[in-house]
C-alpha positions as CSV (number, residue, x, y, z in Angstrom):
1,X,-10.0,30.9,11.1
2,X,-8.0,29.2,8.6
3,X,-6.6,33.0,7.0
4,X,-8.5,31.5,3.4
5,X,-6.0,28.6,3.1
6,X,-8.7,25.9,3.8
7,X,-9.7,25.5,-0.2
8,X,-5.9,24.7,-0.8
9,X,-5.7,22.1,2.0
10,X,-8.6,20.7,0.8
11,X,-6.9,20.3,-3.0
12,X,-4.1,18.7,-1.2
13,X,-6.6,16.2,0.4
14,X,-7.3,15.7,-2.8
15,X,-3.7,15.1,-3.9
16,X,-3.4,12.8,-0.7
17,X,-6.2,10.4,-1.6
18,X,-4.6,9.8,-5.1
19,X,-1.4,8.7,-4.0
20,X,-2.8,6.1,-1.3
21,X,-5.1,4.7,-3.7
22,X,-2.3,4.5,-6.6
23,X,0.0,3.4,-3.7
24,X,-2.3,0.6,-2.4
25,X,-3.2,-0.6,-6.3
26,X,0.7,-0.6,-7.0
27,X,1.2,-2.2,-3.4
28,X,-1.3,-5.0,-4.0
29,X,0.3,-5.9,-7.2
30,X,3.5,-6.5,-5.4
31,X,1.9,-8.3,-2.2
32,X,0.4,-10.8,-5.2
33,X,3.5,-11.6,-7.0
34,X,5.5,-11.7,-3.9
35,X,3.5,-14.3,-2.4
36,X,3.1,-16.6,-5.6
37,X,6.6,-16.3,-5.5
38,X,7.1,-17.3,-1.6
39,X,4.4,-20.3,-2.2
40,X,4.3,-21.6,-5.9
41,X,7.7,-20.0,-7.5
42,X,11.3,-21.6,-7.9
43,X,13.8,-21.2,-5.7
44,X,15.7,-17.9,-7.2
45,X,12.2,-16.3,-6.9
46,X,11.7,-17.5,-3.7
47,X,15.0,-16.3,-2.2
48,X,14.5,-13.1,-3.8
49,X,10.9,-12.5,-2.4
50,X,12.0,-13.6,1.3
51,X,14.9,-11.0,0.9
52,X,12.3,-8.3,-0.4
53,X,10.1,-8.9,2.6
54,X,13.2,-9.3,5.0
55,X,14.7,-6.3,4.2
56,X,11.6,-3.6,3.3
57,X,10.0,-4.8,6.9
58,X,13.1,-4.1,9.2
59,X,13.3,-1.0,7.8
60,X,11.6,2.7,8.3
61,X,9.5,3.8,6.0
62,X,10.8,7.4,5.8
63,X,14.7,6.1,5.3
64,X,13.4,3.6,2.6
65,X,11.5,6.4,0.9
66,X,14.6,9.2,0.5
67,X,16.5,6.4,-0.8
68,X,14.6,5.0,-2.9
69,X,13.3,8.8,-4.6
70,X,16.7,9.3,-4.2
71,X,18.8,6.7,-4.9
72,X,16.3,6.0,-7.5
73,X,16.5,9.0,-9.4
74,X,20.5,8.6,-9.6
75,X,20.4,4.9,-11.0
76,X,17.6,6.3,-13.4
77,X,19.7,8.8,-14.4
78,X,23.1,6.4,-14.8
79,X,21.6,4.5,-17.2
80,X,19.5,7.4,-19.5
81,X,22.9,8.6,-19.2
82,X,24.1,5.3,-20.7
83,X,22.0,5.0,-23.2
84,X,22.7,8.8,-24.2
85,X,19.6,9.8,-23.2
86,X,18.5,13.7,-21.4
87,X,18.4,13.7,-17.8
88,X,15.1,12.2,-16.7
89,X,13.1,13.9,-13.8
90,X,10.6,11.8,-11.9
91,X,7.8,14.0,-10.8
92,X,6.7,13.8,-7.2
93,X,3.3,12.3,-7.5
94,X,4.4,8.5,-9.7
95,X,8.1,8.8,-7.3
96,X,5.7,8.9,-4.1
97,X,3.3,6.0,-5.5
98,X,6.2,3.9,-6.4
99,X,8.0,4.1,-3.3
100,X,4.9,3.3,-0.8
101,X,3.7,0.7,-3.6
102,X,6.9,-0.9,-3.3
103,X,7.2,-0.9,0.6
104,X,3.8,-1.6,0.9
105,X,4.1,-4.4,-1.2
106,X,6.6,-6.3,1.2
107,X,4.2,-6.3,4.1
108,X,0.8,-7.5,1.8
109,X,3.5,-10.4,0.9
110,X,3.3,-11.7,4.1
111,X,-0.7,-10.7,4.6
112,X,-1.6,-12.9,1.4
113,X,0.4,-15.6,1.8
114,X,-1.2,-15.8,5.9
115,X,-4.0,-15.9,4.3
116,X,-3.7,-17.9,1.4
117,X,-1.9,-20.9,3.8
118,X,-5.0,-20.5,6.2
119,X,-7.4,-22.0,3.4
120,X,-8.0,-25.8,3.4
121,X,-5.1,-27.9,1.0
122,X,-7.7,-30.6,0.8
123,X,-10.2,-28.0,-0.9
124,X,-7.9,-27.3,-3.8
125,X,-7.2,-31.1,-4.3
126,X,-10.9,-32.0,-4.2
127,X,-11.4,-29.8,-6.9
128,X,-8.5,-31.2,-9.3
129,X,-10.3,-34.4,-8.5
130,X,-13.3,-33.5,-9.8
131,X,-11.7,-32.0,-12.8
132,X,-10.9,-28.2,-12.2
133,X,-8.0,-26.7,-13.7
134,X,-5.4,-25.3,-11.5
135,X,-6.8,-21.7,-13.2
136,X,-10.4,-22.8,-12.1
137,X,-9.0,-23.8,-8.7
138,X,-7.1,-20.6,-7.9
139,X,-10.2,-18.0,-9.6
140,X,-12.9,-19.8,-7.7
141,X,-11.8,-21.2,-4.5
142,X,-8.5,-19.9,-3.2
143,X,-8.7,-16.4,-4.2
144,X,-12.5,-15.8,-2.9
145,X,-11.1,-17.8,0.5
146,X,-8.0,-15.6,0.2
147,X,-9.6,-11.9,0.5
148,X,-11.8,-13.2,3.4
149,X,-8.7,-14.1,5.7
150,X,-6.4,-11.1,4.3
151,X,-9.3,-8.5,5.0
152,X,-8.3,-7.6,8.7
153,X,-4.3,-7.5,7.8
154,X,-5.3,-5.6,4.5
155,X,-7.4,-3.2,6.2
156,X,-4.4,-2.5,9.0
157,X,-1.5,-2.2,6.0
158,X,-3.8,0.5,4.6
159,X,-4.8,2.1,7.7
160,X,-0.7,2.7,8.1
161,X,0.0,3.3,4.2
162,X,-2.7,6.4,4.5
163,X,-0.7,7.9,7.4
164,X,2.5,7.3,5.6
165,X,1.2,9.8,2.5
166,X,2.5,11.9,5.1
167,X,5.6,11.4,4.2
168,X,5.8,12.3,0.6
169,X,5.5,15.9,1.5
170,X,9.4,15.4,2.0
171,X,9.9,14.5,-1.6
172,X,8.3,17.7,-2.8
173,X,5.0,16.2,-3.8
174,X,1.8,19.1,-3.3
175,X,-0.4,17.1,-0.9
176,X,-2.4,18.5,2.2
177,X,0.6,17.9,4.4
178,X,3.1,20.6,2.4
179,X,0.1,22.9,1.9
180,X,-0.9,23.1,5.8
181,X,3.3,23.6,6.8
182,X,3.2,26.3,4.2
183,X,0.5,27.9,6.0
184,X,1.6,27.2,9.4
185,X,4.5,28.9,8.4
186,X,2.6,32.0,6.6
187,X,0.6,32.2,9.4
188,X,2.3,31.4,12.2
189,X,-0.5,28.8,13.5
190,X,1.2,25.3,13.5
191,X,-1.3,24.1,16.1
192,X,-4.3,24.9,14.0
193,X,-3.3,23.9,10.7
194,X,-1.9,20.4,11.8
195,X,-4.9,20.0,14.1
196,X,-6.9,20.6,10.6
197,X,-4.4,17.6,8.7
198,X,-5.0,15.6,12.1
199,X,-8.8,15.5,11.9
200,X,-8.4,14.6,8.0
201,X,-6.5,11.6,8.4
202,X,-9.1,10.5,11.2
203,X,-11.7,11.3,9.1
204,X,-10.3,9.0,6.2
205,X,-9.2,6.2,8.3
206,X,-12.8,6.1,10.0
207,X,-14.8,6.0,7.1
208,X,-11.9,3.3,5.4
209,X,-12.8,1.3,9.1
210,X,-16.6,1.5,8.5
211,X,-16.4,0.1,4.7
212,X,-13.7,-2.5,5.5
213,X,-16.1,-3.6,8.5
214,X,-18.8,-4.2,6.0
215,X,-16.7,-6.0,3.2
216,X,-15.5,-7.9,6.0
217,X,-19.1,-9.0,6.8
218,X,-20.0,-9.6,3.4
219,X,-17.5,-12.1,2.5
220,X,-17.8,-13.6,6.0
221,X,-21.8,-14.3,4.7
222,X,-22.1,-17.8,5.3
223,X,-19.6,-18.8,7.7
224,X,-19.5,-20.1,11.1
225,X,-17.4,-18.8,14.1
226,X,-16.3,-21.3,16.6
227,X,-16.4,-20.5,19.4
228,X,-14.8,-22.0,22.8
């Protein structure tokens, strides 16, 4: 059915699952310092995290990814080229996970700061009183409180970041996506070879659905829903 191209799809799956879990690592390290900046940092930090966000969320993700691999490689080059350096070649795989990191990034901003806003001030001052430090205060009550309120934007950013691997096919990285066009085009059976990459993706955002679900629950342990 699949002409014996199904093991190589299945490395690219592989290849796939890499670069969204780099991706959302890279993207949750961004989302972090972006919105310590937005709540806690001065005001150069804070202008430049509110254009970050501004800018990555109003636009598409596949223009923001050619120019940044890109645009990116150029400025890379420029300044190897400064420095009298050889000509530096970014290979697919770290220019893919540093582009979705880095748009990602923008839009977990906005998810951890929500969610780090919806927690109680009066919690975090209570706990000075009593003596915490601001270390203590931020390890034990607002981050806990914090992933329980980001969960269901976190799980939607990576729902979208896992379709938008898709993209990095485009950039010449070896993931599922290139492998099944190279053998729609081999074979001549788009339809059955995309089909194949559809039901992958599904597969991989249902099962990321089902464990999200049940972090969700287990951080939810303990705490009342009103309801009206």
């Amino acid at each position: 059915m699949y002409h014996g191209y199904l093991p190589a799809i299945l490395e690219g799956l592989w290849t796939t699952l890499v670069v969204a879990v780099l991706s959302l690592a890279l993207a949750c390290g961004f989302g972090l310092a972006g919105a310590a900046a937005k709540l806690w940092g001065p005001k150069p930090a804070r202008w430049m995290a509110e254009v970050y966000t501004t800018v990555i969320r109003g636009l598409p993700e596949l223009v923001l990814m050619l120019f940044v691999f890109y645009g990116g490689q150029i400025l890379l080059n420029e300044l190897a080229e400064a420095q009298g350096w050889d000509v530096i070649d970014v290979p697919p795989l770290a220019a893919g996970v540093l582009t979705i990191g880095f748009i990602f990034g923008a839009y977990l901003t906005e998810t951890f700061r929500g969610a780090i806003l919806a927690i109680p001030a009066g919690q975090s001052e209570a706990a000075l009183a009593f003596g915490f430090t601001r270390a203590q205060v931020l390890r034990r009550i607002v981050l806990p409180q914090m992933v329980r309120h980001a969960l269901p934007g976190f799980a939607n950013n990576w729902l979208v970041l896992v379709k938008a691997t898709a993209l990095v096919s485009l950039i010449g990285l070896d993931d599922m996506m290139q492998r099944a066009t190279l053998a729609a085009s081999a074979t001549r059976e788009p339809f059955t070879f995309y089909l194949l990459v559809a039901l992958l993706y599904l597969a991989i955002t249902t099962l990321s659905l089902m464990a999200l679900s049940r972090l969700e629950k287990r951080f939810s342990l303990g705490v009342k829903k009103m309801e009206f």
